[in-house]
C-alpha positions, -999 to 999 in steps of 0.1 A, spaced: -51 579 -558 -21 574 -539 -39 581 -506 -61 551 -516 -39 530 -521 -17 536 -489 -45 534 -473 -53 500 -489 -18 487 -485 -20 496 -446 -55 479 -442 -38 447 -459 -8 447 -435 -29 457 -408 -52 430 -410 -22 405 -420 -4 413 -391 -39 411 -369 -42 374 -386 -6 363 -375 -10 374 -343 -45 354 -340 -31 324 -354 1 321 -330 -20 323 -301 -43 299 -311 -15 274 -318 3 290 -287 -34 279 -269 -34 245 -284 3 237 -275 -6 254 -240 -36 226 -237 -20 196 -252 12 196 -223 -18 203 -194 -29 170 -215 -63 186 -220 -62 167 -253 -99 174 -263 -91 213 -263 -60 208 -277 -73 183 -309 -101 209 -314 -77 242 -316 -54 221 -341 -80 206 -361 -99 239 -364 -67 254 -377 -57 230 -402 -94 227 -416 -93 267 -424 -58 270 -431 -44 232 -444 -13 252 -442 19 227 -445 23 246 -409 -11 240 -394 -5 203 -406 21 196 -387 6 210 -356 -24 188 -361 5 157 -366 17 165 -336 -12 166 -316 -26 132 -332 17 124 -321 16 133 -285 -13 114 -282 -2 85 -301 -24 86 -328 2 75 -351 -19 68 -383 -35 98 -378 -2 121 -373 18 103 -401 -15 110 -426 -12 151 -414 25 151 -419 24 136 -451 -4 166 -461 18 193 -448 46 180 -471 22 179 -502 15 217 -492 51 226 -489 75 202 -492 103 226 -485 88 231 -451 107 203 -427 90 205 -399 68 176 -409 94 159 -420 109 158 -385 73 153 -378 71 118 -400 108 109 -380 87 113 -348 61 87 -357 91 61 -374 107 68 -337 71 61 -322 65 25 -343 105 18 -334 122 23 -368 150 38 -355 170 42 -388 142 59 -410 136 85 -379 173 92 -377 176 101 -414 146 119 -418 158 138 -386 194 143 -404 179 153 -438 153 179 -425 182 196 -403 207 192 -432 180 208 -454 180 239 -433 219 239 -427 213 239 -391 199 277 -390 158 265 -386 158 270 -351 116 252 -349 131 225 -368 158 219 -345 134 223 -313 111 197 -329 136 172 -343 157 175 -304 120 165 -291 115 139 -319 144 123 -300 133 118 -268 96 110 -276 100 70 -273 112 50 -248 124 24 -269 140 44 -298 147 79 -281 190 93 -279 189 121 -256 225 129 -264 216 137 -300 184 156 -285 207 176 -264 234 181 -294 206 196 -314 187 218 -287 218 232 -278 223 243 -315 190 260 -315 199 271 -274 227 291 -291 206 312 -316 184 319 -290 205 353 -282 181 375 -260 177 342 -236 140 343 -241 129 311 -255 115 288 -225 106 262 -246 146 252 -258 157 251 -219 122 226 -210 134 203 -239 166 205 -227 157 194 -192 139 166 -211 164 159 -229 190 153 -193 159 140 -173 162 109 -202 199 107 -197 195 102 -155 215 139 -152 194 151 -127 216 179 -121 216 192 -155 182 186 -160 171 207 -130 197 236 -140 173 238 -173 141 237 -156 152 266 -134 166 288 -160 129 281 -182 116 294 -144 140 325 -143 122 332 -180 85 323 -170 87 325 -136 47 314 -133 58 279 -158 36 254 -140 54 229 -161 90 239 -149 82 227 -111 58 198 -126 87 187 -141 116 192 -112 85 180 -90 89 145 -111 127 140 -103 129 138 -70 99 117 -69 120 93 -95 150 98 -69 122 91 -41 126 120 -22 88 121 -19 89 153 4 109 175 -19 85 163 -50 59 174 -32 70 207 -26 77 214 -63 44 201 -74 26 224 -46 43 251 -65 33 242 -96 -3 239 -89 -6 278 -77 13 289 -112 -17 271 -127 -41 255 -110 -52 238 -145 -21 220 -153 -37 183 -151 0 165 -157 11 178 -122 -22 162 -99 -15 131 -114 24 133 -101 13 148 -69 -9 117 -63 15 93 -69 42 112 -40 12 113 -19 7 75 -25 45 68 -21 46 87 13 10 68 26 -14 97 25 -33 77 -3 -70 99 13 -50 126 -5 -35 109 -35 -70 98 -45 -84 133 -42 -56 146 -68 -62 116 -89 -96 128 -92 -84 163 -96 -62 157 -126 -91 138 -142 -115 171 -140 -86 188 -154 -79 172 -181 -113 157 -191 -93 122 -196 -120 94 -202 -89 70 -208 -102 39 -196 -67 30 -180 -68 63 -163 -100 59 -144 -89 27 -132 -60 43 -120 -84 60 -101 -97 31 -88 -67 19 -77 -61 50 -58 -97 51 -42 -92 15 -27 -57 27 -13 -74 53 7 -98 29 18 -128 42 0 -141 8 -10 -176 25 -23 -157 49 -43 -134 24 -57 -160 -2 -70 -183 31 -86 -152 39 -108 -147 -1 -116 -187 -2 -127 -185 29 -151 -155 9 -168 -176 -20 -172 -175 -30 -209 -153 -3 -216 -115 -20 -205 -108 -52 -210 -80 -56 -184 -82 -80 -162 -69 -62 -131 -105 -50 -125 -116 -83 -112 -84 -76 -91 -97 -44 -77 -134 -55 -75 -116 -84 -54 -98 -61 -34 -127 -36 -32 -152 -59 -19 -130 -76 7 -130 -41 28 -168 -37 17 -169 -67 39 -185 -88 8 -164 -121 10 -176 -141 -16 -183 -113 -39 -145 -107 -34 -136 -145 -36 -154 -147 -68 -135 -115 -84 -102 -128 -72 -102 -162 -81 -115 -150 -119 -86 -129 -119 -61 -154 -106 -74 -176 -137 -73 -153 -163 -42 -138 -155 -19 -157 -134 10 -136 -149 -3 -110 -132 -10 -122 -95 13 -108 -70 16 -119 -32 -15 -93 -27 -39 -110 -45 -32 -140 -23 -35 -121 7 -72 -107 -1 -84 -138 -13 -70 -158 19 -84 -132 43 -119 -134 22 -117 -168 21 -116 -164 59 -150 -142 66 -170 -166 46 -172 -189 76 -173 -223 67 -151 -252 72 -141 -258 34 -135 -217 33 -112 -217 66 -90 -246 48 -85 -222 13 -81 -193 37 -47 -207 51 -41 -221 15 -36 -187 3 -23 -168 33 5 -192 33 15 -185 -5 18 -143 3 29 -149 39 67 -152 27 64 -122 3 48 -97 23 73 -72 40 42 -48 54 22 -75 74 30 -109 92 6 -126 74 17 -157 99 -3 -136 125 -34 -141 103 -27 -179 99 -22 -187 137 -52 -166 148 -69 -187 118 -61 -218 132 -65 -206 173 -109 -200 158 -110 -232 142 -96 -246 178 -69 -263 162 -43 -247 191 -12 -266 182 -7 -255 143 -24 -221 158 12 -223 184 34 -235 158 20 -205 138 24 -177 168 58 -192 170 65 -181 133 51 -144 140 75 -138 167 102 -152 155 98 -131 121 87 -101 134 111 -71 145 80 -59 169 61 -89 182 29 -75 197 19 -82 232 -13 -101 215 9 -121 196 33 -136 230 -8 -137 247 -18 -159 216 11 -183 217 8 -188 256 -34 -196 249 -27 -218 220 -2 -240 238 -19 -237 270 -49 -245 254 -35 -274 234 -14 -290 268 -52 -301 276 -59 -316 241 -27 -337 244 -31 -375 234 -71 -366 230 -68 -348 194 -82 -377 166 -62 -362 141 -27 -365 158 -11 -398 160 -17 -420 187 3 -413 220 13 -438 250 8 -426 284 50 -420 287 44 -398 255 15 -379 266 25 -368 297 63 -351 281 43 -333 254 17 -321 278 46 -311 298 65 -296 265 32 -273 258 23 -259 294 58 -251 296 61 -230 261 30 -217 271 46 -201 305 76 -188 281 50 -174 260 35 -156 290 66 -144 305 77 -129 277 44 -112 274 51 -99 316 86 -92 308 76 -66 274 51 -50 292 68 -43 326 94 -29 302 74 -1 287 72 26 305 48 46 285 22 20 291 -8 34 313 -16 -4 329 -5 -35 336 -18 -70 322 -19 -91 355 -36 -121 336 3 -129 323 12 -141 357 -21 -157 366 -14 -176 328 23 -183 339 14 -198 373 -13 -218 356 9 -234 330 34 -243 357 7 -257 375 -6 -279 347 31 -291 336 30 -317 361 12 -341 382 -8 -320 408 12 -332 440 46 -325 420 35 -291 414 25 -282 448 56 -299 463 79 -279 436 62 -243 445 77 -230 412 37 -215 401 39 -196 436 54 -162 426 31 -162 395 4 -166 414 15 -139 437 22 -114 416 -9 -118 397 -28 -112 430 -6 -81 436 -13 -65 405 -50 -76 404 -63 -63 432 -41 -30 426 -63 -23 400 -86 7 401 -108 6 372 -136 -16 391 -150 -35 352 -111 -46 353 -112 -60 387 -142 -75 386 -134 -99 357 -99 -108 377 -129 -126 404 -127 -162 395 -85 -159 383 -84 -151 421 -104 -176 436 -83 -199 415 -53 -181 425 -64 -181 460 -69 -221 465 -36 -228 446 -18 -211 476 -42 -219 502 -33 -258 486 -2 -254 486 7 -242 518 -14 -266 537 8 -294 519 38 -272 535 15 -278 571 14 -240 576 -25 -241 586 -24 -202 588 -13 -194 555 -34 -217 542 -63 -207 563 -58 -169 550 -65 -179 517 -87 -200 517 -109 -165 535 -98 -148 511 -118 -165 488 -147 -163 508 -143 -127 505 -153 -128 470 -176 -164 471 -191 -166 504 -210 -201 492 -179 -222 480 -186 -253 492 -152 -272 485 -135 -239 505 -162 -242 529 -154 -280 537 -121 -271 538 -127 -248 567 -150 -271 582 -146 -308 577 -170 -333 587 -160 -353 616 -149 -385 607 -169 -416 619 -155 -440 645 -139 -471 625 -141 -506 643 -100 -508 636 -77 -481 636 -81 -459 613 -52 -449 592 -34 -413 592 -52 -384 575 -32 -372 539 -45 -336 534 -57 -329 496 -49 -302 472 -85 -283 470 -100 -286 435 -91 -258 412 
């Protein structure tokens, strides 16, 4: 008989201690899945627990699932059942001052938080792990300085220096107050007890990206991915230090990582990766996340990223369309980007009424945006509509706001006022100009149109790393110096001469043949100008030389040809007056 019945009682305790064992690892599972923020796993783990067991214990697991996922009806109604099971047991207590915190009663939380570690005289060391956790939950309502009072309570009774979970809460706890320092000491000593704690580096990972040292983040997350590859929280991190340093190809490939991890259909979340897809330029990819969403999110920033998404689809009104929907519906919500896609869609739809609204907008982000000279999209705007003086005007803006004008943008502003010196006092839509007026602003343009070019000559003679020259800025620069004045003035002055000659210099020291033989009629005109000029100096040799020199490349020039070769003049009855040589026709 007594055989039997040690061998019952060991059976008992056997299989007790069997079931004990089970159940912490399941709720050690569960808590495992719901900080990876696999929150399916996690609800299913708790919920199958507290419908075998509605334990008051396994009831505030399931409240605190239904908690860190802000199911706050939910975790308030499991709470409230765990008291009815035991109302001695405090941990739903602190559980109930978790979801008071949550809705922003700060008072109730704070004395259900006092009364459950009162309750317990300080010595319940769960109950002063959840209640230090209870405080830093809520942005609104959290005090990490009576988290960290609490933790380092429970920290104390923790005398083998095993318990992981006290030092991440008290790294929580710090991260909340902005003590980096002491938040990171934490973090490392939960490492030197789990040294494989994915979370640890997730979470030492997220405070140097907060302090922006992207680099360093990037590191920590790296490490925490190859303790556990299937810790979702860290991908979503890592993306955002990818984003921050520019790699946004990458950041959108760990977006999509943590959203296999965790299994996430948050709405919000796959618009996030959205967000992330247009960033790396995958247009496609970006507007096949925004169409499973559709019906499922009401937020208006999709018609921002379908907006977005179709301008680099190259699908202007499509994008037009989206933006302008979003602009209306929430104009609290448009920043200088929106602007800037809808000005530069605006732009690829190609008609005149679309070309005005394209410079509409592009002139509203232009003095917001610190990553593009949206000035340079303006001028070039205007310089295809031919409208070259607002298109100069514009150029000027571009390099007088940007620290690196390009060499396209001094080119630009030498065509457009070039360009527009030949317009002058013929534009309908400019005032009407007397002849004394016309000829200064004609002069005014040619001559902002050689600065233009020189600076152009100047920048590019300066680099050294660059592999060739751009003659076509002196050839431009002799031309506007040319054009500045009355014909004769400008071959008496000689001031386009050295353009002119340097331009020859350089073309014809070109050896890429495509290149030289689109400097041909530049030349020729280059050629006459000096063979002009110098015959108005009466050095017939010079001005022979060139004018051969253009025969060289047009042997059937006829005004070069008569120049050469002028038909005798006919005997006059009366004397006939001296011959005045003229400047050959350009």
């Amino acid at each position: 008989m007594n055989n039997q019945k040690k061998s019952l009682m060991t059976i008992l305790f056997v299989g007790a201690a069997m079931t004990t064992q089970v159940y912490a690892q399941d709720v050690q599972k569960g808590l495992e899945d719901l900080e990876a923020e696999r929150f399916t796993k996690a609800g299913q783990t708790f919920t199958q627990l507290a419908n075998s067991s509605p334990s008051a214990e396994n009831q505030f697991y399931l409240g605190y699932y239904y908690l860190k996922t802000g199911q706050l009806d939910q975790a308030k109604a499991a709470f409230e059942k765990g008291l009815a099971a035991d109302g001695k047991n405090q941990l739903n207590n602190v559980g109930l001052a978790g979801v008071a915190f949550m809705k922003g009663d700060r008072a109730t939380g704070k004395t259900l938080i006092d009364n459950a570690v009162n309750a317990t005289k300080s010595k319940n060391q769960d109950v002063l792990i959840r209640a230090g956790e209870m405080l830093t939950l809520s942005d609104k309502t959290n005090d990490p300085a009576e988290a960290v009072r609490l933790l380092t309570i429970a920290d104390e009774k923790d005398k083998k220096n095993e318990n992981a979970e006290i030092e991440m809460a008290l790294g929580d706890a710090y991260f909340l107050k902005n003590d980096g320092g002491n938040a990171i000491s934490k973090y490392e000593n939960a490492l030197a007890m789990k040294p494989n704690l994915a979370e640890a580096n997730y979470k030492i990972g997220r405070l140097y990206l907060r302090g922006k040292n992207y680099t360093k983040a990037q590191e920590y997350f790296k490490l925490a991915i190859q303790n556990d590859p299937e810790f979702a929280p860290t991908y979503l991190a890592y993306a955002d230090a990818l984003a921050n340093s520019r790699s946004y190809k990458s950041a959108a490939q760990n977006y999509d990582l943590y959203v296999q991890k965790s299994g996430t259909t948050d709405p919000e979340r796959l618009l996030d990766v959205a967000r992330y897809r247009f960033l790396a330029q995958d247009y496609q990819g970006a507007t096949s996340y925004l169409d499973q969403l559709k019906g499922k999110v009401n937020n208006p920033i999709m018609d921002r990223m379908y907006g977005w998404a179709y301008y680099g689809l190259n699908q202007p009104q499509q994008s037009v369309d989206a933006l302008n929907k979003f602009i209306s519906s929430a104009p609290d919500k448009v920043i200088y980007d929106d602007y800037k896609y809808l000005g530069r869609a605006y732009g690829m739809v190609n008609t005149p009424q679309a070309d005005s609204m394209s410079i509409v907008y592009l002139e509203k982000a232009a003095p917001l945006d610190t990553t593009e000279n949206l000035y340079r999209d303006i001028a070039k705007k205007y310089y295809d509509m031919k409208k070259y003086n607002k298109s100069a005007d514009y150029y000027g803006k571009v390099v007088s706001t940007d620290k690196k004008p390009l060499n396209n943008d001094y080119l630009y502003q030498g065509l457009a006022n070039y360009q527009y010196g030949f317009r002058v006092g013929r534009d309908s839509t400019e005032a009407p100009m007397d002849t004394a007026q016309i000829r200064m602003a004609r002069q005014m343009y040619f001559m902002r149109a050689d600065s233009a070019f020189g600076k152009m000559a100047a920048k590019i003679e300066a680099d050294t790393a660059a592999t060739s020259k751009y003659p076509l800025a002196y050839y431009y620069e002799g031309q506007s110096n040319y054009y500045a004045f009355p014909s004769a003035v400008s071959l008496a002055r000689g001031t386009a001469v050295p353009y002119y000659e340097k331009f020859i210099e350089q073309a014809n020291a070109e050896t890429d043949q495509k290149l030289k033989d689109s400097y041909k009629k530049p030349l020729i005109t280059s050629y006459k100008f000096l063979a002009s000029y110098y015959g108005s100096k009466n050095d017939d040799a010079k001005a022979k030389e060139y004018f051969n020199k253009v025969l060289e490349l047009d042997p059937n020039d006829a005004d070069v040809k008569k120049a050469l070769n002028p038909t005798p003049a006919k005997a006059a009855p009366s004397k006939a007056a001296p011959a005045t040589k003229k400047a050959v026709k350009k």
